[in-house]
Structures are given as structure tokens and as C-alpha cells.
C-alpha angles and dihedrals in degrees: 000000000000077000089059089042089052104050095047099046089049092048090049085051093046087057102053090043087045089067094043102042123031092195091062105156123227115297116268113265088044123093113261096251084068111102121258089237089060087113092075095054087051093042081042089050088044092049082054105050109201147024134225124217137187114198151169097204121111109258098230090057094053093042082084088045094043093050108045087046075050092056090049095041113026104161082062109088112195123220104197119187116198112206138140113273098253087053088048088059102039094057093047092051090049100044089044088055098049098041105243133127124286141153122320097212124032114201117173143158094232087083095185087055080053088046095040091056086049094046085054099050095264089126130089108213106231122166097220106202085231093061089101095061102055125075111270090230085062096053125061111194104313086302117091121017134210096235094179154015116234131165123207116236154197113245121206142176111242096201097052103024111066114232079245090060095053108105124231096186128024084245087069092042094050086053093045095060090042096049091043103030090146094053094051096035101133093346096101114085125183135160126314089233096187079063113034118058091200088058102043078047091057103033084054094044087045089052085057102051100036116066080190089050097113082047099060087040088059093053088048089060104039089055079050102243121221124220133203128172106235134039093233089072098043091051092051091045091052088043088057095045090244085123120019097198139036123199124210095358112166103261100215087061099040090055089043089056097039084048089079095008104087083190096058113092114179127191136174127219120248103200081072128326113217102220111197114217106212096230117216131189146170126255098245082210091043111153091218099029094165094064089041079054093049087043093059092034090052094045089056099048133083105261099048090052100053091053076051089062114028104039107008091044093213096131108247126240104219119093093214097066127081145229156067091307099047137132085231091049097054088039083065103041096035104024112172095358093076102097106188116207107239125233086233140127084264089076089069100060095101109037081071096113092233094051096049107046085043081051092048098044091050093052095048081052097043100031096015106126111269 
């Protein structure tokens, strides 16, 4: 409550020595890099009333989010709508086409889909005043921003995999599989990556970074590999020992879930790490474009960030914040090996149709169950 007082009354403050002196610094309670005309865009977000997001992002990780953006804008209710990344796409697309109305911010883990809508005019370009404390590999021209930090991961069983067995490089991984291929046949489980985004977006960016990378597809298939479309599944199958191992699991919510899961082991690689960035952007057609503007704004401060890694577990992106999912923390456990993935017009090479479909046949023939 003293938050909300606070606000208004400085606000109302800001308006009257606005008028009075053009050189007004920043409202109390914002950081001092803010301009000293914020205010609109909060008195434009609170005219509004409300905000709609798409997202990829598991609705238990944004309800801490959600509700402290709640305790600095309450006249902004938030309609947050939880669905896989390829759905996420897909409804905006349609809804854009048609003319109706549809979300005002998309944030999602596929971060080419993300890349592809902004590539086509669907972004607003908004300087956020938080732009300067995020990595420039995280922000495209004021377009699409880098939100998170998040490391892929191998995902293991601890009852049934051995702490030896664990692999610290795809190399060992690769041997594992091949040494104990009985033990693994039909136990590894990775994206279906016909049907996640997120997942097509990883496995692309992994045969990239990886020269062994056909190789390892080849295991994959002669252990006979299962897929599954969300990481939720593949966490609860892993749980249950129905597969002992998970390739290229989102890390934030593999540790949430072996934070209170005995049985979930994770481990990162250390020959390179991919680390996934949730983009977000603004509906250049959004129908309440100033609290999409606090939204993004909020996500890339400090605050925000720190709520990111300490309650919603999603790995924050700033270097000035602390703690266990941090950005700091992974540089010092996984140093050069962390290999972000960058907001750029790479991200684009294969949603080409010919590529993709050329990448996807190649990785039914060369994954594909035996």
C-alpha cells in the first residue's frame, strides 16, 4: 500500500513541476535513467486498464511476476494466456490477419518465431530505459528484447542414472548412449520438434554449434529416441523412470522441478552450453500499447529481474543482479562454455520452408526410431 501512495502522489507531483520545469527529473521510486515525462506512459497504462500477453512461459513462473507489476500498477489487469510457442505464433498470426483483437506483448522461448514476427512488421520499436542494462546481443533494435538467461540442459534421473554416468560434454553423452545402448534403449526423450517451436529453435541452433552434431543425431536414433512436445511431460516422464535421460530441456524449468523432485538430476555441458533469451515485443498494433511498454520495461529492470531469479526461477539476464540463476552465477560455474543464443537475422535460416523441411527430413532419417 505505502508502494501504490507513493507512486500517485509523486506522479501527481511530477505533473504540476512538469509544467513548471521542463528539466523535471524521473519520479521518485524509478531509477534515475527513466525520463522525466514516464509518468504519461503510467497515467496512459492506467487509462487502459489492462494488458494482454502471449506467452510461452509456464504460468506458475510469471504469478510472482504478475503480482508484484500488480503492486506498482494496479489499475493494469493483466490477461495472461499460457500455450506452447508454436501455438503462440500461430494465434497471433491468425488474429493479425483477420483484424481482431489479440495480445499486446508476445514473449516466448522460440526465439526465431519471435524473430520471424519482428522480421515481418509485427514490432513496435520502443527504447525501453532499461535497454543499457541488458547484454547487446539480447536487444534488436529496440525491437525485440532478450528477457532471460536460460541454459539447456541434460536432464537425468538420480535413482536410476549413477553420478559416473552423468555427462559433462556431448562427446561423453554421445559415448554413454553408444556404450549402454541397452540401458538407454528407449529411455532418452527430447522435443518433438515437428511440433515445439522452442524445440525445432534449439535442435537447429545445437547442429550449429556442435561438428559432431549428426553423430550424436544418429545415437539418438539407434537408442531409439522419444519425443514429446513440452518440457512438462518430459520432466514427469523422467521423474517416473520412464525415461532416464532428457536432452536439450529448458534448464530454468528442469531446476524448478528438481527443487522439490529427489529423482531429477540436471546437469549442463561444459564443451559449450546453448542458453536460450525469452524475447519479448510490442504489437505494433497493440490495443494498450503504454502498459505493454511498462510490461517490457518492468521484465528488463531490476527489479523485475531479480523476482526472475529468485521466485519465478527463469535465470535473469542483467549482470547487476544476484543470485543462484543469474547470469553471474552460470558465467562462474560455466565460463566460455555458455553460448547465448543472439536476437539476430540468423535466427531466421531455418524457418525458410526449404530448409526446414530439408533439416526435418534429415533428422526423421537420421533420429527417427529404428
Amino acid at each position: 500500500m505505502l508502494i501504490k501512495k507513493t507512486m500517485t502522489s509523486t506522479f501527481g507531483i511530477l505533473a504540476m513541476s512538469l509544467a513548471l520545469n521542463a528539466s523535471a527529473q524521473a519520479p521518485a521510486g524509478l531509477p534515475a535513467n527513466y525520463p522525466a515525462d514516464y509518468a504519461k506512459i503510467v497515467d496512459g497504462a492506467k487509462k487502459e486498464g489492462k494488458l494482454v500477453i502471449y506467452s510461452a512461459t509456464d504460468s506458475k513462473a510469471v504469478e510472482p511476476l504478475i503480482k508484484d507489476f500488480g503492486t506498482l500498477y494496479p489499475g493494469v489487469k493483466i490477461e495472461f494466456n499460457d500455450m506452447n510457442s508454436t501455438e503462440v505464433y500461430n494465434r497471433f498470426i491468425s488474429e493479425a490477419a483477420a483484424g481482431g483483437t489479440t495480445a499486446d506483448v508476445l514473449w516466448s522461448s522460440a526465439m526465431d518465431l519471435q524473430f520471424k514476427l519482428v522480421s515481418e512488421g509485427y514490432a513496435a520499436a520502443y527504447k525501453s530505459p532499461e535497454a543499457a542494462a541488458i547484454p547487446a546481443w539480447a536487444n534488436y533494435k529496440d525491437s525485440a528484447y532478450g528477457t532471460t538467461f536460460e541454459p539447456l540442459a541434460i536432464v537425468y534421473n538420480k535413482r536410476l542414472v549413477s553420478a559416473d554416468e552423468v555427462p559433462a560434454t556431448h562427446a561423453d553423452l554421445m559415448k554413454l548412449l553408444s556404450t549402454k545402448a541397452d540401458k538407454f534403449r528407449n529411455k532418452v526423450t527430447t522435443y518433438d520438434i515437428e511440433k515445439s517451436g522452442v524445440g525445432f529453435s534449439f535442435i537447429t541452433e545445437d547442429a550449429q554449434a556442435n561438428p559432431q552434431f549428426w553423430d550424436l543425431a544418429k545415437t539418438f536414433g539407434d537408442v531409439g529416441i522419444r519425443v514429446q512436445s513440452s518440457t512438462g511431460t518430459m520432466l514427469e516422464r523422467i521423474s517416473s523412470g520412464e525415461n532416464l535421460i532428457g536432452y536439450n530441456v529448458i534448464g530454468s524449468y528442469a531446476q524448478a522441478r528438481a527443487a522439490k523432485d529427489p529423482s531429477i538430476g540436471v546437469a549442463f555441458t561444459k564443451d559449450y552450453n546453448l542458453v536460450l533469451s525469452r524475447v519479448a515485443f510490442i504489437n505494433k498494433s497493440a490495443k494498450n500499447v503504454n502498459a505493454a511498454k511498462l510490461w517490457v520495461d518492468y521484465l528488463l529492470s531490476k527489479r523485475g529481474q531479480t523476482i526472475i531469479s529468485n521466485e519465478s526461477q527463469l535465470y535473469s539476464l542483467r549482470g547487476d543482479v544476484s543470485g543462484h540463476n543469474t547470469l553471474g552465477a552460470l558465467t562462474t560455474q560455466l565460463g566460455s562454455a555458455l553460448k547465448p543464443i543472439p536476437i539476430t537475422p540468423a535466427l531466421l535460416q531455418y524457418l525458410d520452408q526449404t530448409k526446414r523441411l530439408a533439416f526435418l527430413k534429415q533428422w526423421k532419417a537420421t533420429a527417427g526410431k529404428k
